[in-house]
N, C-alpha and C positions, 0 to 999 in steps of 0.2 A: 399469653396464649389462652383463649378461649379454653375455659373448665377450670381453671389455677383459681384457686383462693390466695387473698392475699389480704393480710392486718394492713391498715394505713390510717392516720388519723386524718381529719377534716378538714381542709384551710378554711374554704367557705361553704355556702349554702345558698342557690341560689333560690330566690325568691318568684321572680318571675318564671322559673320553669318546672318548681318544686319539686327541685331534686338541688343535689352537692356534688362535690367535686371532688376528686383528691389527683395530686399531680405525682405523675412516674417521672424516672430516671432523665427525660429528656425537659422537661421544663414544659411537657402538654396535660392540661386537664385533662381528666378523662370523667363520664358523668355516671353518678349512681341514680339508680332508680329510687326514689323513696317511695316506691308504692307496690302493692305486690304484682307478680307474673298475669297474674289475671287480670286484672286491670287494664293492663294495656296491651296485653298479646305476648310480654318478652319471652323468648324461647330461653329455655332451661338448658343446664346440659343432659345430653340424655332424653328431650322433650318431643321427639320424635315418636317416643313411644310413654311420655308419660302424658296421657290426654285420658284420662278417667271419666267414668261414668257416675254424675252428680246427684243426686236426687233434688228435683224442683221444688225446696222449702224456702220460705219469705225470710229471707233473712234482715238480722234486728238490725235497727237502726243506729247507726254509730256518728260521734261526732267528728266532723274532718278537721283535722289538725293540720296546720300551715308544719312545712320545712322548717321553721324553725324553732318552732315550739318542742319537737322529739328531735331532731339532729343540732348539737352546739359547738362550736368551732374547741377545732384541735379533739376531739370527741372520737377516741378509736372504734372503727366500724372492721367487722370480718365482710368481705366483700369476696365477688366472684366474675369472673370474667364470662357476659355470655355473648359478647360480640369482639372481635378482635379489632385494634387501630386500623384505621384505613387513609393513604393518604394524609389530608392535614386533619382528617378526625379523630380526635380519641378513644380508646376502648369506650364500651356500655357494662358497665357493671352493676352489680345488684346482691342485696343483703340478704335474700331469699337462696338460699344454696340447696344445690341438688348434687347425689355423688352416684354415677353411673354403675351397676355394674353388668353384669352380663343378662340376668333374668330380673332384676329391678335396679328401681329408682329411688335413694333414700335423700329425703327433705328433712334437713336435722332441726328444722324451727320454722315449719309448716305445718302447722295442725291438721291434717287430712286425715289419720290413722291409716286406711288398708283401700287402694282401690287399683282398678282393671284397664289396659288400657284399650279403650275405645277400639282398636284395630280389632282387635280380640272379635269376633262377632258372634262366633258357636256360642249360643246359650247352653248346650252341657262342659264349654268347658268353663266358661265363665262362673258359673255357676261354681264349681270343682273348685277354681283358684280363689273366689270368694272365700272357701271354705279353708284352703291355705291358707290365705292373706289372716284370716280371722288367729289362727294358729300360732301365728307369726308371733303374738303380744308385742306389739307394738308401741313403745315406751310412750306418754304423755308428750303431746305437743311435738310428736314426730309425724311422720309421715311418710310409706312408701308405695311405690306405685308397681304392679308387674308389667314389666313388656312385654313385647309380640313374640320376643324368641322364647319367655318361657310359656308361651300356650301349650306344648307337650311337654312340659316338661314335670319331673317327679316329685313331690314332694318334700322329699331329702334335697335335692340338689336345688330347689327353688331359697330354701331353709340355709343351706352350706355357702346363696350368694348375699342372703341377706347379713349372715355372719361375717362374713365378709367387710360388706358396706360398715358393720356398725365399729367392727374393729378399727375400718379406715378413719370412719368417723373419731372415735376416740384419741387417733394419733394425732389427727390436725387437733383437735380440742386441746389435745396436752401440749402442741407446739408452739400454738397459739396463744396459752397460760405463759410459758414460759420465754416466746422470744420478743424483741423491743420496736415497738410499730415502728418504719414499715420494714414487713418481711413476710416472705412465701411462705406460707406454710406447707401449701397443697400444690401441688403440681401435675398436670394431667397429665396421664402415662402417656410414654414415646409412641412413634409411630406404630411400632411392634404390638404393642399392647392393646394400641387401640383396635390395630386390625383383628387381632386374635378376640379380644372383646365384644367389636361391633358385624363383623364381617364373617366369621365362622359358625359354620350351620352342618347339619347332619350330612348334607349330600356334599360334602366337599371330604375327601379321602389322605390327602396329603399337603400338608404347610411345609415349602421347601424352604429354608432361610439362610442364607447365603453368609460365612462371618461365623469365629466361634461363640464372640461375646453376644453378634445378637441370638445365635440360634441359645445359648443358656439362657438367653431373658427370656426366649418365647416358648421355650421347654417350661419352666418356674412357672410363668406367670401361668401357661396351660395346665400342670399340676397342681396349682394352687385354686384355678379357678374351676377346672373341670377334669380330673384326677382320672377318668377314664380315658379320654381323649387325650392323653398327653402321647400316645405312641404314633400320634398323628402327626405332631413336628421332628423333622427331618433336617439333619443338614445336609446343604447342598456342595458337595465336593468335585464338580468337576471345573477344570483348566477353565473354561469357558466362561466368563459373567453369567451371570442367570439371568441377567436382562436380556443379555446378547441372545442368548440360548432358546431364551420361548421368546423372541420377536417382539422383546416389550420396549426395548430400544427405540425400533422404528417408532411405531404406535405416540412412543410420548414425544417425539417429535415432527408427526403430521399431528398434535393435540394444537400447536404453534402456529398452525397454517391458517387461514381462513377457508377455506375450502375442503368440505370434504364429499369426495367421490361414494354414488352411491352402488350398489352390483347392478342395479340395471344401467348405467350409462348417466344417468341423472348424476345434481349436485346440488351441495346445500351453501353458501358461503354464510359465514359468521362473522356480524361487523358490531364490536363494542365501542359504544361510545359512553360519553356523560351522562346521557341521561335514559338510555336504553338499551337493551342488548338488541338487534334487528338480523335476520334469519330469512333467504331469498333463500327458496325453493326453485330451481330449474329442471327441465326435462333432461338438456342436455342431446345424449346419443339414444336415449329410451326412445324408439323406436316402435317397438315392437308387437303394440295393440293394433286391435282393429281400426278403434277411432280416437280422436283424440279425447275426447273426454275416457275413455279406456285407459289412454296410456297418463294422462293428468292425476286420475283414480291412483292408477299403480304404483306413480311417481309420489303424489301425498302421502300414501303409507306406507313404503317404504320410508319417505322423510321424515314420517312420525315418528317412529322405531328411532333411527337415527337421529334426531336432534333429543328427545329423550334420554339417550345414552350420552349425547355429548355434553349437557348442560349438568349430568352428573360429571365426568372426565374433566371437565373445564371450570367446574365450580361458577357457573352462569347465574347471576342471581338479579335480583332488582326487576324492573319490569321489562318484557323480552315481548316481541311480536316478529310473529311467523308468518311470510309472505308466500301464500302454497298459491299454487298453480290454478288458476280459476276452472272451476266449471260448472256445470248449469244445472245440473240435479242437485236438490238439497240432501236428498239421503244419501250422496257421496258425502258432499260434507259434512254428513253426521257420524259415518264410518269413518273419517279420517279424525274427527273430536277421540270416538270412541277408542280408534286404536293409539292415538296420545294418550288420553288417560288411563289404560290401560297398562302402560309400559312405565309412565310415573309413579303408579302403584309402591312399587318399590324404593322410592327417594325419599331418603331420609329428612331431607328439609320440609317445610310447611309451602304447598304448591297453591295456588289459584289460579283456576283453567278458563277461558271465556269460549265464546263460540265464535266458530267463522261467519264472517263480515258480506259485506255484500258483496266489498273489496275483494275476497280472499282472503282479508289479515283476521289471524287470531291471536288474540292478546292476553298473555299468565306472567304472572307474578311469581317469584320462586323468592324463602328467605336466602340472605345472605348470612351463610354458615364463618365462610373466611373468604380471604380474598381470593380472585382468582386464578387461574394459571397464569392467563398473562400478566396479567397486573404484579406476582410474587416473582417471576421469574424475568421480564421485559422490563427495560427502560425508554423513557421518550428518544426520537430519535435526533441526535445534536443538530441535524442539517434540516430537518422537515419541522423540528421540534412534535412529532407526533402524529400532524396530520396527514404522513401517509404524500405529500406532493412538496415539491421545490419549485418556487418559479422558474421561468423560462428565463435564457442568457438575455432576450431580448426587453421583455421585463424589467434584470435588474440591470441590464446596462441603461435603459431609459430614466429608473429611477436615482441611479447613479450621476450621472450629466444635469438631471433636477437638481440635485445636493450639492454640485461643484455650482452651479450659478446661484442659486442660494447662498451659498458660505461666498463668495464673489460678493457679492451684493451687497453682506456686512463688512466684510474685512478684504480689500483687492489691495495691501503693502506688500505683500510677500507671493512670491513663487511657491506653486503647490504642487503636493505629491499624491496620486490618489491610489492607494492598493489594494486589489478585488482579484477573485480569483479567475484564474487564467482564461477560461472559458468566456468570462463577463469581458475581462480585459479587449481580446482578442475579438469580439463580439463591435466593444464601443469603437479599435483606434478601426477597424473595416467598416462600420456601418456609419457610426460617428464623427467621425474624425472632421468632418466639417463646422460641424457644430464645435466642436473642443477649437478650431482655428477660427473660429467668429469670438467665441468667449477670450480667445488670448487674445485675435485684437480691440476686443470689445476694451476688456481691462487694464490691456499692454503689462498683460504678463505672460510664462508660459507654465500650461499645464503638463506634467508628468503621470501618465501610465504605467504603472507596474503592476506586474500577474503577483499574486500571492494567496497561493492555498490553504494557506494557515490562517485567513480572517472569517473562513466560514465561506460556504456556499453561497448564501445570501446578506451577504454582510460587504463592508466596506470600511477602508481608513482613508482619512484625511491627514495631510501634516503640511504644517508649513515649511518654508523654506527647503533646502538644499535634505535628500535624505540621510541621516546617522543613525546613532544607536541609539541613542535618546534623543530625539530631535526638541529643539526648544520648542513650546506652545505642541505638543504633540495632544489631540483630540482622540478622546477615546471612539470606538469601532461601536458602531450604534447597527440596529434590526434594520432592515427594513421595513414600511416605508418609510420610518421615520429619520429627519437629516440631521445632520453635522452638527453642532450648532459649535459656532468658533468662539473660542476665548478671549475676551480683550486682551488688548498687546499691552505690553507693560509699559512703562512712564520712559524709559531709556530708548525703547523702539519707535516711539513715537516720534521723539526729540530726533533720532538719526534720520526717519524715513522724510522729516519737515527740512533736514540743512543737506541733506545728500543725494536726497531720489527725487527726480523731477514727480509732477503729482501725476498721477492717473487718475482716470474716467470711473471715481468709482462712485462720484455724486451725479454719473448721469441718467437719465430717468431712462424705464425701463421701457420705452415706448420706441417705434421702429426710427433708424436711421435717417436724415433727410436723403432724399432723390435725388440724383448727380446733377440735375439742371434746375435746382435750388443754389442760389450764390448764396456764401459765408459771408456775413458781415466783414465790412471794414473795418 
């Protein structure tokens, strides 16, 4: 999980991408960074708000060392997870650690000593936390950073998180002294934790937690971390779910939908694919301007609001383009820029916003924190394999009757059985069924149709001969469009179908029939 520390030694190193590998539990690489955060952008944990303010000094010139010159196989590295596996990718990890807590950020072997983060913009308060941070002593060859939730906050309690960080620090230290690579050291707190951590701010009055074990963990961890606010977690005792209760139920299952309805009548649909997230803006039932560039205006910002809000709910990440409703003044579409990035403000991930198109399309980037709803919670779907459509009965009965004169064509010895589901079946012997009685006398055999719902929607079997339970030469059930392909007949079937079965037409060329007033040779 994305924030976990974890001891592993080295298998390799790779050279070409100068970084190394170390492989988890399932047999996947996963790749370490050899180089620091800064370098290449990697987000930290916590790095949402650890973005410090630098001072522009030249700094000295250093010599670049190859991967393998500082990392050497089987070589225990403390590592950290700041991207989770995805698909067939492997985690991104990296030797640079950050340990989150509620008012900073500590880097236990990052030499930064004390800085601000960049959100922060008040020069009086910056200034003020400067003068903490300085306070702090700040051990050699560490580093910690403030975030945005301690800008008011008091000096004691900024102090009470940093003691915090360094105790946590010391317990992975000493675990990691003592347990036998590989092994967790550090584990990032449960969901509970995190929320109480990352998500709780002075204007929130009550944390309801449903469960006696979690409500004791989010009691703890809010006494430990902020000892005044602990009378702020509650537990929640009525008969009822607490999801069911405040209507969180629904909500997280229209989060599953592609579409969401906007309060003027509008709507936005949401279609993930491979290589981008994509976002249509419609009017819909809005109605209710004067003009249409009026009611396009209302529609855009309203949708700004809304896909904003969804692309946090849905963990949306990678590159995303937003299809808004066109219209013909630019200083609309610079109030619909303005009121997106306004409402991103608050997303914790690293955003890039571009400007509307001539298109109407506007193009942003959002990091990829974890993966996303759908993707954690959805699987592809067996009949569509994902994309959402099935062919048509007419489709796969045509591609069907392709595949039976194909496998004809190599091997016409035996009587055939072809099983497709119902729908297909009933499709070919009504629509087809001439063609299936050309091919039996083409080959002077006979073909057999049977429904069968269990080969897949788009799918088909072949078998030779007479149908059983294991029929001999049975040919496995192939996708579509791709066919049959039939197995040679074995040495015994050959020799029977040469001294028993008259021959068939199966060496006759594939070219049309003669004409009835064509004579056969004598």
């Amino acid at each position: 999980v994305e924030g976990d520390v974890i001891s592993e030694p080295v298998p390799q190193a790779e050279q070409g991408s100068e970084a190394t590998s170390t492989d988890n539990d399932r047999g996947m690489l996963e790749e370490v960074s050899s180089s620091h955060p800064d370098d290449h952008e990697i987000e930290s944990v916590g790095a949402e708000d650890a973005l410090e303010e630098v001072r522009n000094r030249r700094k000295p010139v250093r010599r670049q060392y190859k991967i393998q010159e500082v990392i050497k196989r089987r070589q225990i590295l403390l590592v950290q997870v700041v991207k989770e596996e995805r698909g067939n990718k492997g985690a991104a990890l990296t030797t640079y650690l950050s340990l989150a807590g509620r008012y900073s950020v500590l880097m236990p072997n990052t030499a930064r000593g004390g800085g601000i983060s960049r959100k922060i913009t008040s020069a009086v308060d910056r200034k003020r936390l400067k003068e903490v941070v300085a306070d702090l002593e700040v051990p050699q060859g560490m580093g910690v950073i403030l975030r945005t939730a301690g800008e008011s906050r008091t000096k004691a309690e900024i102090k009470r998180d940093y003691e915090y960080l360094m105790r946590l620090w010391e317990n992975v230290r000493n675990l990691t002294l003592q347990s036998t690579a590989p092994a967790l050291v550090y584990e990032e707190g449960s969901l509970i934790k995190r929320s109480v951590r990352d998500l709780y701010n002075k204007d929130i009055d009550e944390i309801l937690v449903s469960g006696e074990d979690g409500y004791r963990e989010a009691k703890d961890f809010m006494r430990m971390l902020m000892p005044s606010h602990a009378k702020v977690v509650q537990p929640f005792r009525d008969t009822t779910p607490i999801f069911v209760r405040n209507g969180i139920e629904a909500q997280l299952d229209r989060m599953l939908q592609p579409q969401v309805t906007l309060k003027s009548g509008g709507y936005i649909i949401i279609n993930q694919t491979e290589a981008l997230v994509a976002i249509d803006v419609n009017s819909g039932r809005s109605t209710k301007e004067h003009s249409i560039e009026d009611t396009a205006l209302h529609t855009n910002l309203e949708a700004a609001e809304e896909v904003a809000r969804q692309l946090r709910l849905r963990d949306l990440a990678g590159l995303i383009v937003i299809d808004f409703i066109d219209m013909e003044e630019n200083r609309n579409n610079r109030s619909v820029e303005k009121r997106l990035k306004d409402h991103l403000k608050n997303d914790r991930a690293r955003i890039q916003v571009g400007r509307i198109s001539h298109f109407g399309l506007m193009e942003m980037s959002r990091q990829r924190i974890r993966a996303s709803v759908l993707e954690s919670t959805m699987k592809p779907c067996p009949h569509c394999g994902g994309t959402g459509h099935v062919r048509s009965d007419s489709s796969v009965a045509l591609m069907v009757v392709r595949a039976i004169e194909e496998f004809l064509l190599k091997d016409s010895r035996s009587h055939i059985t072809v099983r497709t589901p119902a729908a297909t079946a009933l499709y070919v012997l009504n629509h087809k069924r001439g063609t299936l009685v050309e091919l039996e006398s083409r080959f002077g055999l006979t073909v057999t149709i049977e429904a069968d719902d269990t080969v897949g929607a788009q799918h088909y079997a072949i078998f030779r001969g007479a149908l059983a339970e294991k029929p001999e030469g049975f040919v496995e059930a192939r996708s579509l469009p791709a066919y049959v392909e039939p197995e040679e007949p074995e040495d015994e079937i050959v020799v029977a179908a040469e001294e028993d079965e008259a021959p068939v037409q199966a060496e006759q060329p594939r070219h049309a029939q003669p004409s009835q007033h064509q004579q056969p040779r004598s």
